[in-house]
N, C-alpha and C positions, 0 to 999 in steps of 0.2 A: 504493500500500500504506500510504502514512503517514497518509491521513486512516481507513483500516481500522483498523489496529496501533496507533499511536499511537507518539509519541517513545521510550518506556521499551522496547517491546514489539520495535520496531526495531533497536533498539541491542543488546538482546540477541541477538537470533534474528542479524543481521550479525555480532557479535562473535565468537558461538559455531562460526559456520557459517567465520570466517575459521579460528579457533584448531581444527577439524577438519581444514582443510587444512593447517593446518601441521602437525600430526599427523601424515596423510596424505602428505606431505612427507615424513618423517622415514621413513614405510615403504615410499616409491617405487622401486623397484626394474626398474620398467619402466615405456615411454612412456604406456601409456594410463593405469597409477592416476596416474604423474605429470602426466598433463592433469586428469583429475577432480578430482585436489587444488588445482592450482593454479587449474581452474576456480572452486571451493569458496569460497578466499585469494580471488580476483576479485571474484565475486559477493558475499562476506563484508565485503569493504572496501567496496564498491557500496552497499551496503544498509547498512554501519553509520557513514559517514564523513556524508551528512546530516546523519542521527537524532544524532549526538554535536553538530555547528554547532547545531541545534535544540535541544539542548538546555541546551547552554550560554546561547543565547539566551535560556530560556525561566526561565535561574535568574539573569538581568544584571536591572539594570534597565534603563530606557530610555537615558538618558547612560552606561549601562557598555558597553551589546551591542558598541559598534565595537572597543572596550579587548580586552574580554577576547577577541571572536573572534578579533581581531589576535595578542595573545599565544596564545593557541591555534594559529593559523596557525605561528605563530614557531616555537614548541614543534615541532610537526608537522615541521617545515623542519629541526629541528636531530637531530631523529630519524631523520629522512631521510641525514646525513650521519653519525651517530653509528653508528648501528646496523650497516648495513653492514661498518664498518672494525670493531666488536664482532663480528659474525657470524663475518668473515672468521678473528678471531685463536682465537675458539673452533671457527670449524672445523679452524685448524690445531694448535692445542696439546689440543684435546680427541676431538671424532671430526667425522666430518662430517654426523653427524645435531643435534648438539647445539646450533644455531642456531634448529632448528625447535622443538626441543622447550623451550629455553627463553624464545622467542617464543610460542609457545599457551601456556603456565606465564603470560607475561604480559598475554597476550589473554584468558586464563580471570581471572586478577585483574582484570581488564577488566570481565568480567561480573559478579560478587563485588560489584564499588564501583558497577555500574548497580544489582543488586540493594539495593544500603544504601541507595540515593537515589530508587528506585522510589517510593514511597509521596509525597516530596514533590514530585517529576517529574510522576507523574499530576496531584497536586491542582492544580498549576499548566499542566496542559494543558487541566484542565476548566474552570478558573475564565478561562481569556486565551479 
């Protein structure tokens, strides 16, 4: 799909497609919309978790790509351990939908800053 789509086109359509599921998330109430959703989150992270290394890649120059993917790796990692113990304390002092919803609130800001950086994302897919 990436040489069809392109890095921008990727990023969006995963981004969007995770932060439905966690939407979907938020209104699962039974097993099956809760697999659709979480399928959604799966397939959303699948498709945008690339398209983001590519295109950090694609705005480093040659001596930065190993720097910045690496602090990007870092990042990802520390998310990894934050979020969770964030999720958990809004599920307990708020509701227990409220992990999701402000999870897609931040996956849609996600999309927001792919859209601000679209225009220089393409020219440099076209011109590499």
């Amino acid at each position: 799909l990436l040489p069809k789509l392109g890095e921008y086109k990727m990023m969006v359509v995963g981004l969007t497609t995770m932060a439905v599921g966690l939407i979907g998330l938020a209104f699962s109430f039974d097993l099956l919309f809760l697999a659709i959703s979480v399928t959604a989150l799966a397939i959303g992270n699948g498709i945008s978790t690339p398209s983001l290394s590519g295109s950090i890649s694609l705005f480093s120059g040659a001596g930065e790509q190993g720097n910045n993917l690496g602090v990007a790796q870092s990042l990802s990692s520390i998310a990894r351990i934050v979020g969770p113990v964030c999720g958990g304390w809004l599920y307990q002092s708020s509701s227990i939908v409220a992990p999701f919803w402000i999870s897609a609130i931040a996956t849609l800001i996600g999309v927001g800053l792919s859209w601000k950086i679209s225009n220089q994302l393409v020219r440099r897919t076209v011109t590499s």
